[in-house]
N, C-alpha and C positions, 0 to 999 in steps of 0.2 A: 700535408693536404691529402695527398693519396692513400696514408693509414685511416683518415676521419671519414673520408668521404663513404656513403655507405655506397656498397654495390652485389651483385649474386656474382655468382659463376660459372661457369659450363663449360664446355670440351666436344669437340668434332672430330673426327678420326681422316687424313687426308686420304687421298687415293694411295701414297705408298705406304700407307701404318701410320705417319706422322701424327701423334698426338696434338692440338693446337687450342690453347686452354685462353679464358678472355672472360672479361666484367662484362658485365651489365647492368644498364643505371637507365632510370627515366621510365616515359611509353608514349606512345606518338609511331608516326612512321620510322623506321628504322634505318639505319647509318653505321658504317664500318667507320673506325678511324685506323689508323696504318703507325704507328711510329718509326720514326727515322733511326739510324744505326746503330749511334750508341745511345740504344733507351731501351725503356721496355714500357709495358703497359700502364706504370706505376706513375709515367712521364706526360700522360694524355688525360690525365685526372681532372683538372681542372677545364680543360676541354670540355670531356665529357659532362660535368656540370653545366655549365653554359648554355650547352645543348640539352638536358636531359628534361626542360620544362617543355620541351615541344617536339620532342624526337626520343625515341629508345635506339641507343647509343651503344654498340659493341667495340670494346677495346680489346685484341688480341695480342700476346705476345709471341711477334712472330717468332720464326723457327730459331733454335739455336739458344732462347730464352726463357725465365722463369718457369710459367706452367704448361710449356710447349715443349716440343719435343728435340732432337737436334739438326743440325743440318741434313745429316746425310750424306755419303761419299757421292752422290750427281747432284748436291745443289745446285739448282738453275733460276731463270727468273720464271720458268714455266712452274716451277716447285712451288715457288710464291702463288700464280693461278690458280694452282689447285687446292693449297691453302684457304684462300680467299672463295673461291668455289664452295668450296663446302659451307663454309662459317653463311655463306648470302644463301644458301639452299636450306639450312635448318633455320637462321631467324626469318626468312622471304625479305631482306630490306634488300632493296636497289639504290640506295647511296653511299657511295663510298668517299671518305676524307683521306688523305696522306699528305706528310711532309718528307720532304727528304727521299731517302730511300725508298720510302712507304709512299711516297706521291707517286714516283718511277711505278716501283709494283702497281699501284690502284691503275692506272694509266693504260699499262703493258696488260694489265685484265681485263681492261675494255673491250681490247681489239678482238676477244675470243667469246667474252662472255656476255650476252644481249640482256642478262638478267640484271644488268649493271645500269643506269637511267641517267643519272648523275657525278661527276666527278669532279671531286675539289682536290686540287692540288697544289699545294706551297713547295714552291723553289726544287724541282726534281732535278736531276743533275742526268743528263744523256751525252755522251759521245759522240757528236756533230762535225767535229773540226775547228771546234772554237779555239779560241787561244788559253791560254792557260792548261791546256789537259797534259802536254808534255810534264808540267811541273807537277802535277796533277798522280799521275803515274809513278813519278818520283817519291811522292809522299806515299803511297800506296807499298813501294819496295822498302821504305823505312818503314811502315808498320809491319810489315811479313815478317824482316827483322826482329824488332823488338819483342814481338807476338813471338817468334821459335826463339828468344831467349828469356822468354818469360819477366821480361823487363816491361811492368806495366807502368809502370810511374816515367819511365822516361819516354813510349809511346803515348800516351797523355801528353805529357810536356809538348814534342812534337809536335802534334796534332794543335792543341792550344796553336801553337808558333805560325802554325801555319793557316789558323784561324781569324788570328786576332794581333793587329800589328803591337800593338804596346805591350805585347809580352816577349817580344822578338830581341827585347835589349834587355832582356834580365837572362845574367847567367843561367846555362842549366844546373852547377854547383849550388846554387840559390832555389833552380824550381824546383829539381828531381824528390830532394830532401822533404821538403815542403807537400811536394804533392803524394808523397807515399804514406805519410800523416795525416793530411786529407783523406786519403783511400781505406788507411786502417782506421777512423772514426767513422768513416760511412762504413764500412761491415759493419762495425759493431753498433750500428745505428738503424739497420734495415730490419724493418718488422712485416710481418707475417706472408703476403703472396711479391714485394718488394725483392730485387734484385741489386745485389751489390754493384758499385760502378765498374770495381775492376775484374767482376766477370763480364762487361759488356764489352771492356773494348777488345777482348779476344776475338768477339764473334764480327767486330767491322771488318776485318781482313776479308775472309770468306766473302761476305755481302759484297765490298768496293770489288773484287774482283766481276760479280757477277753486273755491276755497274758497266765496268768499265768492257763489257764485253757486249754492251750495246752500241759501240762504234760499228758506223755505216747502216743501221738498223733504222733512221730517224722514219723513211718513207714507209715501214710499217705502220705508224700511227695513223697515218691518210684512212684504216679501217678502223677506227673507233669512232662506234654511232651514239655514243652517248653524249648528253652535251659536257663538257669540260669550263670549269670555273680555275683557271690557274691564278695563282697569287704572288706575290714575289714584295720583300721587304724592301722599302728605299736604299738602305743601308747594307743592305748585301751584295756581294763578290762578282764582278761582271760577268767570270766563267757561269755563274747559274745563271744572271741575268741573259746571258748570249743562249743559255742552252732555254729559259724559258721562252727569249722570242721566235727559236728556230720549232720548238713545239708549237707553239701560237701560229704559225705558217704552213704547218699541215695539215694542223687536226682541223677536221669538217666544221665542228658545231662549238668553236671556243671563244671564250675572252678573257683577256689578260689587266689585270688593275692590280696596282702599286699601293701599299699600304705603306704612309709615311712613318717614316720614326723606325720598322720595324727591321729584323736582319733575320740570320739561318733559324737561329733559333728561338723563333717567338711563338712557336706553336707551342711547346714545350710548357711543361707547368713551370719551369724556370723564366720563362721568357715573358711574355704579352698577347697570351691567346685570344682574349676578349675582342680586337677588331677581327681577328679572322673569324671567330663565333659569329660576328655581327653579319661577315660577307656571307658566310656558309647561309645561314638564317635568311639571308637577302635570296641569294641565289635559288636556295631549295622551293621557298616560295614562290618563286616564280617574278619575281620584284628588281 
């Protein structure tokens, strides 16, 4: 989908050098989408279609990815603002999209940046005090792991495990094998501005820590004046649903609706973007 789809391309330079390169498709008002950890912008494609019959549509790959530049020894979530900063100051759009990670970021940009109007965010994940973050954390020092011994197939696996119960009972001697097979057909599978899978899940470490370092941070969000559309799949993980109601209780100007059927990753061109295209579309309008 993401090789066919047509789109241009461009590049904004952050405030520290960071190069941060992104598609562009459609025309109409203008709209950031964010993608979540392990993706790149190759991952928001069909998204971006969706929307590109009534909005011009910027998909960036944030830092650390494809036509962007790298993290940086101070990666922070302020590094992400400034990223986003720039990219909303050369197209002038005021709406920003995120899932995941990329919701957290659009969110956390709000509270600084007025030029921001609109914010849609599916299932962000913040450090509240919910339940689940202890184990949470735990996952997080298994990927540090696996990432400093360059064991991508078996950080994949993990993650999957800790994703999705029905893969929880199948040996790793059955996954590891399997998914390193998987990993070398997708290299050799990814065409032209496209990012292989197992460069992206190096770059989750870095990002979940910056996650996870918005513990005790929630009453910041009480200053984002933008309005806030959060989203959240019926079928997803209580921990995000606990961290989307605890957002939904601070932010000034939000509403929160449940899309049946859907989970973490339906934003995703893998997934089911189509009813979140439909909510975005509702919302931006004003409807």
């Amino acid at each position: 989908m993401s090789s066919k789809q047509k789109y241009t391309k461009g590049f904004v330079t952050s405030e520290d050098g960071t190069i941060v390169g992104y598609r562009q498709m459609g025309s109409g008002p203008g709209i950031v989408l964010l993608h979540g950890g392990v993706n790149a912008s190759q991952n928001l494609m069909k998204m971006g279609k969706l929307l590109s019959d009534e909005f011009t549509v910027y998909i960036p790959d944030r830092r650390g990815r494809g036509m962007s530049g790298p993290f940086g020894s101070d990666y922070s979530i302020e590094k992400e603002d400034e990223d986003l900063n720039v990219l909303l100051n050369k197209t002038g759009a005021h709406y920003v999209f995120g899932t995941a990670d990329g919701a957290l970021f659009a969110l956390h940009a709000a509270i600084s940046l007025p030029s921001i109007h609109k914010v849609i965010a599916y299932e962000p994940l913040i450090f509240a005090g919910q339940p689940g973050l202890d184990e949470f954390k735990v996952t997080i020092k298994h990927l540090d792991k696996n990432i400093a011994d360059n064991n991508i197939a078996k950080a994949t696996v993990e993650i999957t495990k800790d994703s999705a119960a029905p893969v929880r009972a199948i040996p790793d001697l059955v996954l590891v094998p399997l998914v390193k097979l998987i990993l070398w057909i997708n290299q050799r599978n990814v065409k032209g501005d496209e990012v292989p899978y197992q460069d992206l899940i190096p770059v989750l470490g870095p990002e979940l820590h910056v996650v996870e370092k918005t513990e005790g941070t929630i009453d910041e969000y009480k200053a984002v004046s933008a309005k806030v559309l959060l989203l959240e799949g019926s079928k997803t993980q209580s921990l995000l649903k606990d961290s989307m109601t605890k957002l939904y209780n601070v932010l000034p100007c939000s509403n929160l609706v449940e899309l049946k059927g859907l989970n973490h990753d339906s934003a995703q061109d893998y997934g089911k973007p189509e009813p979140i295209a439909n909510e975005i579309k509702r919302f931006l309008k004003g409807k």
